[in-house]
N, C-alpha and C positions, 0 to 999 in steps of 0.2 A: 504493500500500500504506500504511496507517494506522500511524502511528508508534507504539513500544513505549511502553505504559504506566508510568511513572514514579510513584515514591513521590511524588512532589509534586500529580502528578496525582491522588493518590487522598486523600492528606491534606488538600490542600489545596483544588485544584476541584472536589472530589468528596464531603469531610465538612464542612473550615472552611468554606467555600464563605463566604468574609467578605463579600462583596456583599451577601448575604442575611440571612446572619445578627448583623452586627455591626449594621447597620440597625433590625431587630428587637429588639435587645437596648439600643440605645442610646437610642434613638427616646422609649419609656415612662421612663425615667432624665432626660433631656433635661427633657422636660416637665413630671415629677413635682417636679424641682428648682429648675425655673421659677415653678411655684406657690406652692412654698414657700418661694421667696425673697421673692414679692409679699406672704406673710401673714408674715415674718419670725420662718419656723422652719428653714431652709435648713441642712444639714450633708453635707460633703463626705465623712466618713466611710461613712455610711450609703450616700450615695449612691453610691459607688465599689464596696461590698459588694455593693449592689442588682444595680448592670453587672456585675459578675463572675457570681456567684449565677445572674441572668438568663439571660448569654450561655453558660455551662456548662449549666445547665440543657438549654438549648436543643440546643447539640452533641450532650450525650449522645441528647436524643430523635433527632435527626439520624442517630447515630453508631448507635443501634439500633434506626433504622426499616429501616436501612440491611444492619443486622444481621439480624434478620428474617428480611426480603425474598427474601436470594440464601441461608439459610438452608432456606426453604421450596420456595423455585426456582433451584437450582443455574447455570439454562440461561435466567436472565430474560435478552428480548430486549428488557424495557425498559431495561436497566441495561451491555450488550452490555462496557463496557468497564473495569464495574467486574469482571465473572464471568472477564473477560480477568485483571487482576490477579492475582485470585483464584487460578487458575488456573498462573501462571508465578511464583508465590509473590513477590510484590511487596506482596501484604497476607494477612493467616491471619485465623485467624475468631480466634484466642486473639488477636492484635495487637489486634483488633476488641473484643472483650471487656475487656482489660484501657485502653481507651480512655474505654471507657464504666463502668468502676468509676472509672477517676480524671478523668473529667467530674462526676459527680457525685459523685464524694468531696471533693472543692474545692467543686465547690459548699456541700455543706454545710460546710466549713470556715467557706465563708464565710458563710454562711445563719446559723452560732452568733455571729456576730458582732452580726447584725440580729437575733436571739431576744435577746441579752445587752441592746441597746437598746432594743429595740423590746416584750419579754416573749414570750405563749404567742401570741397572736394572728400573730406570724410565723413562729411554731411550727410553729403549722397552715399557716400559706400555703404555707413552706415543702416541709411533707410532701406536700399537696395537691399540689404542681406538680410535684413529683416522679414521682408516682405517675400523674398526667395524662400526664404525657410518657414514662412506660413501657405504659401501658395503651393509645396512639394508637398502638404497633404489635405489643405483646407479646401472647402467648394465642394460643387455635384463632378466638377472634374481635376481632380488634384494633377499638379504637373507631374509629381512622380510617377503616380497609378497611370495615367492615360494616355500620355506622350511620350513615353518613353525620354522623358528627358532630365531621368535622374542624373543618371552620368556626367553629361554634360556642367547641370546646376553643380555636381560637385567638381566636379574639373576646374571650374571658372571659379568657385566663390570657398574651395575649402583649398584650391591651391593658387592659383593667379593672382585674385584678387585679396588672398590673405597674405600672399607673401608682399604684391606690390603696396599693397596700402601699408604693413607694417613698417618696409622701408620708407616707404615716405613720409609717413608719422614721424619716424624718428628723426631724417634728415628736416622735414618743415620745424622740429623743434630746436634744430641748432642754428639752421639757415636764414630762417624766418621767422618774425616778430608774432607771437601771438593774435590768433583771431585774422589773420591774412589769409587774401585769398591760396594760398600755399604756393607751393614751387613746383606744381606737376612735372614738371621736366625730372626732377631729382629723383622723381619714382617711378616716372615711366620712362624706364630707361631698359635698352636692350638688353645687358649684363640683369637687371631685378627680371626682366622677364624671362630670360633663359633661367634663373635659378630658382622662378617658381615654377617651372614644369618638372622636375621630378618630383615634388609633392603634391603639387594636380594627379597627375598619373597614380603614385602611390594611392593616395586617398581615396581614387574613383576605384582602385583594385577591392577598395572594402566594402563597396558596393554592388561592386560587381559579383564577387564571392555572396552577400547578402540572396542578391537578386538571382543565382543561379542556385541557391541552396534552397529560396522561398517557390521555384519558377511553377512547382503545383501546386501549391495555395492561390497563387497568384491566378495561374490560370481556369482555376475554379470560381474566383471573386470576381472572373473579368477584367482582372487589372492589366494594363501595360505598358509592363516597363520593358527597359530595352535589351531585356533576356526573354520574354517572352516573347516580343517581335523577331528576335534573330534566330533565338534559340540558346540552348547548352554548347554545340561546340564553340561557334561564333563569337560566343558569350567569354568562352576559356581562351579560344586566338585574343581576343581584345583585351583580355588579361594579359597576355606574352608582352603583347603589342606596348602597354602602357610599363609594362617594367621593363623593356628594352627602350624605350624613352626615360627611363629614370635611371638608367645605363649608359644611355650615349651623348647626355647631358654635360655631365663630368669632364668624360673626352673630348667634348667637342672644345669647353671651357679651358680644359688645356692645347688642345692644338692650336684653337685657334682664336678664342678669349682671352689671352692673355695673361691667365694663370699660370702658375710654377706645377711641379707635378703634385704640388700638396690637393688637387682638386683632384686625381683620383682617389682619391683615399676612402668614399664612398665604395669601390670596385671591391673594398675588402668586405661588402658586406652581402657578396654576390652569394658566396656559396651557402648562407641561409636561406637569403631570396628563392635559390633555385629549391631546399629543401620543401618550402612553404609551398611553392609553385607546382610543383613534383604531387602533392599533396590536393592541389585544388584540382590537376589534372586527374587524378583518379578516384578521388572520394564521390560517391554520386548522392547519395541520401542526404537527409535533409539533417537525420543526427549528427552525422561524420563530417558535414561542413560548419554545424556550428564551431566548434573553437578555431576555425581558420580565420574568422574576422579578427580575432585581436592577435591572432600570429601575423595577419597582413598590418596589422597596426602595429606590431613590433619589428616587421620589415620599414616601415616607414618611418618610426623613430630612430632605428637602428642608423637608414641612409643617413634620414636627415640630419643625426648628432656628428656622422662621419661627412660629410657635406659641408656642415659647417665648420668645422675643423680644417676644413680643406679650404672652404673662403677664404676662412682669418689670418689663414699663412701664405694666400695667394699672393 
């Protein structure tokens, strides 16, 4: 008999789900302040905002996909022990709601802090990722479920857009005078956009692992996301694909970026990569691929801690 459901269980393996998300949040933070320390505009302030901002961010999407979901399916058999919960009142839907007002109420607390240095350009980032991470599961058509365009949202706003804005954050706060319209130039810059695609890629791999481990609940609910549109193998190519971008990143950074060979040093973090990857190749059920999300999250932190290491002495 399946043991009782615990508040820990739901808050904690079930929303914080730190494996995954602390990974995710920290990973584009790591990196963006790596870079900035090489072009010496490096600021701890910003970047602590950024991690916070990031990782709230992130929960609340978490916290109201979550919401959602057993909102529209009382009786999901994907979710079997969160409707458990549910159910012997161990979590309410208002506990739920008011989790996700004060995810991203802090976030933006914190997010005025990077508007106050950084100006309106994280204004908008800001409300942008906001609005990305309620629209990937809110409405009669959530972006994630029906356009298949989880991947992408993650590609773009847990690696491009976290990595560029954290740099910029930190460089508008050495550069540029408080509450100015920023220095876009300082952070869109080709060197911050090559070195947020290995954590675009990494990050979208945890989703994709997600979305090929869920692809029959999903295609029973109707949903689709863009494993269900392409399919399982498709689904495992596109994995290869984005961790051989988070592979020839590096490389390319030293051939021809202008780094020293301190920028492969990522490369040492290949032959776990390959173990995890090895793994997401052959696991097919839905039990055997749960613990690959937080191993693809420790492939990510893994890069990304050797990565930036690799910046700081480029």
């Amino acid at each position: 008999m399946a043991a009782q459901v615990t508040r820990r269980d739901v808050w904690v393996d079930m929303l914080l789900y730190p494996r995954h998300t602390i990974p995710t949040a920290l990973a584009p933070v790591v990196v963006a302040s790596a870079l900035a320390r090489h072009d010496g505009v490096f600021a701890a302030g910003p970047a602590a905002a950024a991690f916070l901002a990031g990782w709230l961010v992130q929960l609340g999407g978490v916290v109201t996909d979550n919401y959602n979901n057993l909102r529209r399916r009382g009786d999901d058999l994907e979710h079997p022990r969160f409707v458990e919960a549910l159910r012997a009142g161990v979590v309410t839907f208002a506990q739920l709601r008011n989790a996700i007002i004060a995810c991203f109420g802090v976030a933006i607390l914190a997010g005025l802090y990077l508007v106050y240095v950084g100006g309106v350009p994280l204004l908008v980032i800001g409300a942008a990722s906001i609005l990305a991470a309620l629209a990937y599961s809110t409405g009669p058509r959530p972006l994630g479920d029906n356009f298949g365009l989880g991947d992408p949202l993650f590609f773009v706003f847990f690696g491009l857009v976290s990595v560029m804005a954290t740099y910029y954050a930190e460089a508008a706060s050495v550069l540029a005078p408080p509450l100015s319209l920023g220095l876009v130039g300082h952070g869109v810059t080709s060197t911050s956009f090559l070195a947020s695609l290995p954590v675009a890629a990494l990050c979208t791999n945890i989703l994709v692992i997600d979305n090929i481990r869920d692809l029959q609940f999903d295609r029973e609910k109707n949903e689709r996301t863009l494993a269900v549109i392409i399919g399982p193998f498709w689904s495992r190519v596109e994995y290869m694909a984005l961790l051989s971008l988070a592979y020839a990143v590096p490389a390319w950074l030293w051939l021809r970026g202008g780094f020293g060979p301190w920028a492969l040093l990522p490369l040492a973090s290949i032959p776990y990569a390959l173990v995890v990857a090895r793994r997401v190749m052959v696991r097919t059920t839905h039990e055997e691929l749960i613990p690959m999300t937080p191993q693809a999250g420790q492939v990510l932190l893994l890069h990304s801690l050797l990565f930036a290491v690799g910046l700081g002495h480029g």
